[in-house]
Structure formats: C-alpha cells, structure tokens
C-alpha positions as CSV (number, residue, x, y, z in Angstrom):
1,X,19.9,2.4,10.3
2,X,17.3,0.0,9.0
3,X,18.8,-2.9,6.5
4,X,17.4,-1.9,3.2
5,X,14.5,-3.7,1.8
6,X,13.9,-3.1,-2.3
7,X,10.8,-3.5,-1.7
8,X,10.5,-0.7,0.5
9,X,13.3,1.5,-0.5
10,X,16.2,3.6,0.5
11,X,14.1,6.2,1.6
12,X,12.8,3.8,4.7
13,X,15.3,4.9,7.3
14,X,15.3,5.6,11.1
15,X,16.7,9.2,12.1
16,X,20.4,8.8,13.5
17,X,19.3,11.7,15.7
18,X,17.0,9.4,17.9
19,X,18.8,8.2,20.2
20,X,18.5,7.3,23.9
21,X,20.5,10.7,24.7
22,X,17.5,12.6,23.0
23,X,14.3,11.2,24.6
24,X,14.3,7.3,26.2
25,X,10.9,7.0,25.6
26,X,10.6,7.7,22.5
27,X,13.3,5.3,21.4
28,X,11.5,2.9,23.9
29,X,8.2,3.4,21.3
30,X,9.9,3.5,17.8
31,X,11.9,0.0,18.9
32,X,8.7,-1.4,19.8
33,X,7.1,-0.2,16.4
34,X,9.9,-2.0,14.7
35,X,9.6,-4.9,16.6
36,X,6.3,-5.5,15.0
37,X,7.0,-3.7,11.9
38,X,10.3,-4.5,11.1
39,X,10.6,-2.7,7.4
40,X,7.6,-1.3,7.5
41,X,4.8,-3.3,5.3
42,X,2.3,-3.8,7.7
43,X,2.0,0.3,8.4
44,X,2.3,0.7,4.5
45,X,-0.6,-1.6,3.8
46,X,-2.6,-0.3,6.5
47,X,-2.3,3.3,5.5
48,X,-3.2,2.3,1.5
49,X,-6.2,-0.2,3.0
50,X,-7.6,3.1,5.0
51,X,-7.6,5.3,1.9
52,X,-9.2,2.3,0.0
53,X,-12.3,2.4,2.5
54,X,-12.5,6.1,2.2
55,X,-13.0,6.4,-1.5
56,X,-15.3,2.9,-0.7
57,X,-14.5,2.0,-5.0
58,X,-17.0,-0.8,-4.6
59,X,-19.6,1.3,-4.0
60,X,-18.7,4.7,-5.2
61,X,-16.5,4.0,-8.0
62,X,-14.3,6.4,-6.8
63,X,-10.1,6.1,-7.1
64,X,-9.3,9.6,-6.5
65,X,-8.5,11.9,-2.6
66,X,-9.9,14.6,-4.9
67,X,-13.2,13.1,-5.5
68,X,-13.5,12.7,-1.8
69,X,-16.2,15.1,0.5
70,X,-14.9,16.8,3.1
71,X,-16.2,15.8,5.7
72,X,-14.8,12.1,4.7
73,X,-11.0,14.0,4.6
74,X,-11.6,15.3,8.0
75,X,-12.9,11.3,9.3
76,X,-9.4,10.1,7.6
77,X,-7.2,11.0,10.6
78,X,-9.6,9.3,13.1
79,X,-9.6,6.0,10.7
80,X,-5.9,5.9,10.0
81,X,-5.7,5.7,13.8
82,X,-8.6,3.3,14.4
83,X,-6.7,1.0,11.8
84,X,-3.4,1.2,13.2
85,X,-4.5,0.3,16.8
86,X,-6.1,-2.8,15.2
87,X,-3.3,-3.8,13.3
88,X,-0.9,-3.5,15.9
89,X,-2.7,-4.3,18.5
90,X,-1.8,-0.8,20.5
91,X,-3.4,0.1,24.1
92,X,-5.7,2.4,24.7
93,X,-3.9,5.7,26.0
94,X,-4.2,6.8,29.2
95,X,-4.9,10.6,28.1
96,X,-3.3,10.0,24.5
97,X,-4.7,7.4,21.8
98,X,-2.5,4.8,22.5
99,X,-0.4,3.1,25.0
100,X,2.9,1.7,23.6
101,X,5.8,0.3,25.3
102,X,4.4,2.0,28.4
103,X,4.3,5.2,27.0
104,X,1.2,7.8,26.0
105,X,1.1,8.5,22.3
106,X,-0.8,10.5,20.4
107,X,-1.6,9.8,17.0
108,X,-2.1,12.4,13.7
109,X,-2.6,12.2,10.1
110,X,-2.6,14.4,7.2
111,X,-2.6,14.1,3.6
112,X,-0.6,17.3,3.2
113,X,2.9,17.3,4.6
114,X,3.3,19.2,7.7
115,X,-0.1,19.8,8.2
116,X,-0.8,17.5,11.7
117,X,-3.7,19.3,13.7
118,X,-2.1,19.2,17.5
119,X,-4.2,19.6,20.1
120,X,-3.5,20.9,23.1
121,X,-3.5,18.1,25.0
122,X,-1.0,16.7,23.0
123,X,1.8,19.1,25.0
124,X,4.0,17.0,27.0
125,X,3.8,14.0,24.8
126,X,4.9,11.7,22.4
127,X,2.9,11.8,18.9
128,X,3.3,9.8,15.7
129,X,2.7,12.0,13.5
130,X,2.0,10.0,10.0
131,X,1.7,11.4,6.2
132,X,0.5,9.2,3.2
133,X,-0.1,10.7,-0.5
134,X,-1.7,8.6,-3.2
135,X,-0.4,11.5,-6.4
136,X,3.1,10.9,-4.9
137,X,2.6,6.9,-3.7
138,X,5.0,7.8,-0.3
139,X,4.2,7.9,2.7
140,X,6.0,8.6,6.6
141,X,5.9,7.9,9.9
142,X,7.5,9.5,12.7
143,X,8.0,10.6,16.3
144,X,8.0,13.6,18.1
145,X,7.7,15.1,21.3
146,X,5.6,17.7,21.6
147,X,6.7,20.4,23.2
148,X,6.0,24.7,22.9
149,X,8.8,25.6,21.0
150,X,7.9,23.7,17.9
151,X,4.6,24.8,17.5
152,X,3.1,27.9,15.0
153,X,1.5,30.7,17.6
154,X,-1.3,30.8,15.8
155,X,-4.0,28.7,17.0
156,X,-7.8,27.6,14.9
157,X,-11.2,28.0,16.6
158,X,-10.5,24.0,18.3
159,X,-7.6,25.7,19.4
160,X,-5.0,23.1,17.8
161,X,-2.1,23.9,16.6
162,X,1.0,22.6,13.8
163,X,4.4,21.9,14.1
164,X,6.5,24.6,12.5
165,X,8.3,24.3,9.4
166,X,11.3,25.2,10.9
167,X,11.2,22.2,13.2
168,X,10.3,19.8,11.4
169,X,13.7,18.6,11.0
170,X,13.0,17.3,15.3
171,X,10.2,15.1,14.1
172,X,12.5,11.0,14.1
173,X,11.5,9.5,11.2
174,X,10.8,5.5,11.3
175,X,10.1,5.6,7.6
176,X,10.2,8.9,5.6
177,X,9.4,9.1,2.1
178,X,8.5,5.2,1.5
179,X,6.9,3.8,-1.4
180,X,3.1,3.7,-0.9
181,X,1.5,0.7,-2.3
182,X,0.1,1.8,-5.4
183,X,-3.1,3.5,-6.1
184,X,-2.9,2.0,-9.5
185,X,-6.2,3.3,-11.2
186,X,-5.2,7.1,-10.0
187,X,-1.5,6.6,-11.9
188,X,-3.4,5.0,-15.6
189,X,-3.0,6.9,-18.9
190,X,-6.4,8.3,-18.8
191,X,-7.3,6.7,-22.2
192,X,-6.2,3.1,-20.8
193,X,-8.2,4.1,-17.5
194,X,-11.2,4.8,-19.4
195,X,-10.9,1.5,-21.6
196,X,-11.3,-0.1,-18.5
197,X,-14.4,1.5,-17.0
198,X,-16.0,2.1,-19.9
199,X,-17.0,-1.4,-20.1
200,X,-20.7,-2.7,-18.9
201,X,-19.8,-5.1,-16.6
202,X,-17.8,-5.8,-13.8
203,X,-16.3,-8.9,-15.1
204,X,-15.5,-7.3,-17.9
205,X,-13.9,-4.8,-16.1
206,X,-11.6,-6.7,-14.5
207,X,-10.5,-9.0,-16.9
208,X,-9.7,-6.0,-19.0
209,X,-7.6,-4.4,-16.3
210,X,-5.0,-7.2,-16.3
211,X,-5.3,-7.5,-19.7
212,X,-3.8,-4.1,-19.8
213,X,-1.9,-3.4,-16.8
214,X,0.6,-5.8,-16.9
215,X,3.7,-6.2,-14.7
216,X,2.7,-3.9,-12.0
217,X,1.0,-4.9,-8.8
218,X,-2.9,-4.4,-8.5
219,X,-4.4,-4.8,-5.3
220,X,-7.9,-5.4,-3.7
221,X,-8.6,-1.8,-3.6
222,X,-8.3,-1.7,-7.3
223,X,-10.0,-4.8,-7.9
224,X,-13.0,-4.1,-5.8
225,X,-13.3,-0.5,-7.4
226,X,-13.9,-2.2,-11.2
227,X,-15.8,-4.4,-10.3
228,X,-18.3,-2.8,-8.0
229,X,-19.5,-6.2,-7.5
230,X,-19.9,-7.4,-3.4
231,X,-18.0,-10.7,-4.5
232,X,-15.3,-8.7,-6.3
233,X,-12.2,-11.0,-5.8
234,X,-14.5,-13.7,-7.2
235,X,-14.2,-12.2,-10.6
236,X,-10.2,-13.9,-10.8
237,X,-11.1,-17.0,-9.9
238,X,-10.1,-20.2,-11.8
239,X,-13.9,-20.6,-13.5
240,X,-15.8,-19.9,-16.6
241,X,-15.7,-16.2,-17.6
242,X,-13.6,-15.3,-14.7
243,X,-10.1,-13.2,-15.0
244,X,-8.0,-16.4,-15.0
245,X,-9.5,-18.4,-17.6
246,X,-10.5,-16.0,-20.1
247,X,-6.9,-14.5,-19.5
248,X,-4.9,-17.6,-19.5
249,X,-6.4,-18.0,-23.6
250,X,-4.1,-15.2,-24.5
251,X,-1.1,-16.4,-22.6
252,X,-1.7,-14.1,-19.5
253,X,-1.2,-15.6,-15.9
254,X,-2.6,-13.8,-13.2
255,X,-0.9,-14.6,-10.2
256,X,-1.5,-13.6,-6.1
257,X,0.3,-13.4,-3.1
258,X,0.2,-17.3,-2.8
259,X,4.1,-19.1,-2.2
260,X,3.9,-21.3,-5.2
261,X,3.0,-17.6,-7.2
262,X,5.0,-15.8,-6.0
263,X,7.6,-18.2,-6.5
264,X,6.6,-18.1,-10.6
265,X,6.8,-13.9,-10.5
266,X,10.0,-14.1,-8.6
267,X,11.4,-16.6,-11.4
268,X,10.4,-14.9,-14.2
269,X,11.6,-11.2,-13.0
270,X,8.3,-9.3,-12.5
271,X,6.9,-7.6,-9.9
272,X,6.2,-10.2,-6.5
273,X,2.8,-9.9,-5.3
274,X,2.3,-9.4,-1.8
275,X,-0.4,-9.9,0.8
276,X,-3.9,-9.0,-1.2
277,X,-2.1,-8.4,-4.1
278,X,-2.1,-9.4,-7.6
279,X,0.0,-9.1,-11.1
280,X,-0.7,-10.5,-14.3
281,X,1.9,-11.0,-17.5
282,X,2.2,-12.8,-20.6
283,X,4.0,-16.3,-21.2
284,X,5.0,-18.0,-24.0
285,X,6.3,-21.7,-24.8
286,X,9.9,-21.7,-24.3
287,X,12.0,-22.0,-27.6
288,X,15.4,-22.3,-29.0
289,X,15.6,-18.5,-29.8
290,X,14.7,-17.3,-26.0
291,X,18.1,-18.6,-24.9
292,X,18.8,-17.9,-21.7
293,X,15.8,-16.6,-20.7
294,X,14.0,-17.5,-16.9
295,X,11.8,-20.7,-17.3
296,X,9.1,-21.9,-15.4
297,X,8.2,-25.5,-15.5
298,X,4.3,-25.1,-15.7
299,X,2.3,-28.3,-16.9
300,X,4.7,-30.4,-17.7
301,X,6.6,-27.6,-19.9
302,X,8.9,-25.0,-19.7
303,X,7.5,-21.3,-20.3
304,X,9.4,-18.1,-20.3
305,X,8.2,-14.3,-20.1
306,X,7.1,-12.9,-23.8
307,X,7.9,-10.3,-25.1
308,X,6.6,-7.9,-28.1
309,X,7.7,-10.7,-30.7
310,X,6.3,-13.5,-29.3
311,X,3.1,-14.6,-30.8
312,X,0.1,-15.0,-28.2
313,X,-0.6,-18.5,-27.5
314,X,-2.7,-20.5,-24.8
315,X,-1.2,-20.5,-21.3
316,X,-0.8,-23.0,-18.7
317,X,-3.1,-23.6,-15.7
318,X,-1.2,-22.0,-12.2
319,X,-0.5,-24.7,-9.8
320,X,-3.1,-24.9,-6.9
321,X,-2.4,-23.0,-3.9
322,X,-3.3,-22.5,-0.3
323,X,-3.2,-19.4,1.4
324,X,0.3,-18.4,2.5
C-alpha cells in the first residue's frame, strides 16, 4: 500500500493482488514506475499537460474534450504515450512501446473507462493500460497482462480488441481513481467563465481570472488558454499592467510553485502550488480582531488571509524568488 499523500488522495493505491506470486514481471515494472513516481505527480501532470496540447488553448481557445475533432481523440493515445516515454525516460520496446525494467510493455489510453483498444500483438504481454477524464478530474494507471481470456470476442476492422468488463477487476492498479490536476476553466460557473473570456484582451483576461478564481490552483494550461498570447506566462509578471501588480492594488497575491511561495500558501492555509502552477488570494493588514489567525511577515509587516469583512486594501510585494 502506498503512504497516503493529500495531495494525491486515498484513492492512489497499489492492488494488494499484485504480488510476486501473480506475475514477477509485472511487479518488476510497477516497482520500477514507483521508483520514479513515487505518489504519482509526475504521471498526473503528464497526463493533464497532454490534454492541454490537444485542446492547444493558446491557439484554439479551446478548454473542453468535447470541442475536440476526432481525429485529435484518436492521436491522444499515441501522445499520452509519446509523453510518458519522455518523462520517464522509458526504452523503446522490443515488439511493445516500451522497455521497462527489462520487460516489454505496451502502452493504451482512453478517455472512457474500459475502453483500451488491444491489439493483437499485445497477447502475451504486459500493458499499462492508463484512463484520464477532465468532467471527473481522476485519472488511473495500471497493469495487466494480456492474455485471451480477458478479452471481448468481438473484434473491429484493425482487429483490436477490449478487456472485458468482467475482468477488469485483473487489471493492478498503481493509482486508480486519483485526482487529476484541474481543468479549471471546464469546472467555472458558466457566468464567471464567460466574465473572463469575454474581455478584449489577453491581459485582461488573465488578470480577471485570478481576480475571480481564488484559492484554487490554476495552471499553465489555463493561463495559456486566456491569454492566447505566445508569451502567456508573461502576463503575471511583476511589471506594469501585468497580473501581479494590478492584482496586488486590491490585496491579491498571486503566488507560483517557487519555495519562498509556496511557503506563504502553505502558511496561510490555501491551496500549495505545484510545479507550473499558480493560486491567487486576498490579504489584509493583520489587526487586533484577526486573533489567531496565520500571519505572514511580508514587507516588514504581518498579513493574514481576508475574509468577506475585511476591507480591500493594497498588498505587499512577494519576496523574489528563483526557480525551485
């Protein structure tokens, strides 16, 4: 059993079935998965960075799988794969995609639960078999060997094949049911949504989205789909007009996955940004009547998270950072 992460979730587990009495190599694969993916971030980020380049915000505009051709739903599987190898660093396969731990696997997505296209090639070995939905924000990752009595009879004109229903319960989960970093736009009130995109200009755009979407983590998928702008992350930045300074007017801090930010979020009890993302929130002067309240000592005073009572005031500058 994995040690549970909050930031992950309870549902991010490894199968107490998969053991080295089932199948050696596949435990010899999942360990070495873990090994580089200990709870499971770098696979999370991966799959919400793939589905980022598919809807391709910055130049489309688009935030929805709905709005996607499909033909682009069809390329997903191959570009979930493609990113996974370069994120792990996995072999090429000797007859399967990749080559871990010494082992052939073969690798399939699908949007819809269930739904992994096996080919027949695939008999005889191991797959990952891998599921991300941005409606439900979870996503899994599991093993399986493949093998004739798990498979549907019938069989499509390429001749692949899905696991049945029935036998799904064989597939080893790494991570089943894990939060998906957030397709934040997709999950908006529609009215608050179109407040945001509504407006004429990218800057705009942005600076309005942390206005309103406070306390929640935003990351560059988002970003770079208001702003439609090539230098979209350049629309935060500490300068005239930009997110930050215009923000920071009305008390709002936008802060990134930097340690001396995260460092303020985790003080203050929000939402801790992680790598590529961002989350913004209000602060006020602290006073006599926040009492106990988490403090942050930001130039040269103390400031504490506001609330609906507190009066909007000028906020302080974020300390400098480097990337870490």
């Amino acid at each position: 059993m994995l040690p549970f992460d909050e930031d992950l979730g309870a549902a991010a587990y490894i199968s107490a079935s998969a053991s080295s009495a089932v199948d050696p190599e596949l435990v010899k694969v999942r360990d070495q998965i873990l090994s580089l993916d200990p709870f499971g971030h770098r696979f999370a980020r991966t799959l919400r960075e793939t589905i980022d380049q598919l809807l391709n915000g910055e130049v489309t505009g688009r935030y929805d799988w709905k709005t996607l051709f499909k033909t682009e739903k069809t390329h997903a599987g191959t570009l979930v794969e493609i990113n996974l190898q370069r994120e792990f660093g996995f072999g090429d396969g000797v007859e399967m995609d990749y080559r871990i731990a010494g082992v052939d696997v073969d690798c399939k997505f699908s949007q819809t639960f269930g739904s992994w296209m096996i080919p027949p090639e695939a008999l005889g070995h191991l797959c990952l078999v891998v599921w991300a939905d941005d409606y439900q924000t979870l996503w899994s990752a599991g093993l399986v060997r493949i093998l004739p009595e798990l498979l549907n009879e019938g069989n499509n004109r390429d001749r692949k094949i899905t696991i049945s229903a029935r036998n799904r319960q064989r597939i080893h989960w790494i991570w089943h049911r894990a939060p998906l970093p957030e397709n934040v736009l997709l999950h908006l009130p529609p009215e608050t949504r179109s407040a945001i995109l509504s407006l004429p200009s990218g800057q705009r755009r942005v600076n309005e989205l942390f206005r309103r979407v406070q306390q929640r983590r935003i990351g560059r998928g988002v970003v770079r789909t208001v702003a439609q702008q090539y230098d979209y992350m350049a629309r935060i930045r500490e300068a005239k007009g930009r997110a930050r300074t215009v923000l920071r007017e009305e008390g709002i801090l936008v802060v990134g996955h930097y340690e001396k930010h995260q460092e303020i979020a985790r003080t203050l009890g929000v939402p801790v940004p992680r790598s590529g993302e961002l989350v913004s929130f209000r602060v006020v002067g602290a006073k006599a009547r926040h009492g106990a309240a988490p403090r942050v000592v930001l130039d040269c005073r103390e400031w504490v998270l506001a609330d609906d009572n507190d009066p909007q005031e000028p906020g302080p500058l974020l300390p400098r950072h480097t990337a870490g």
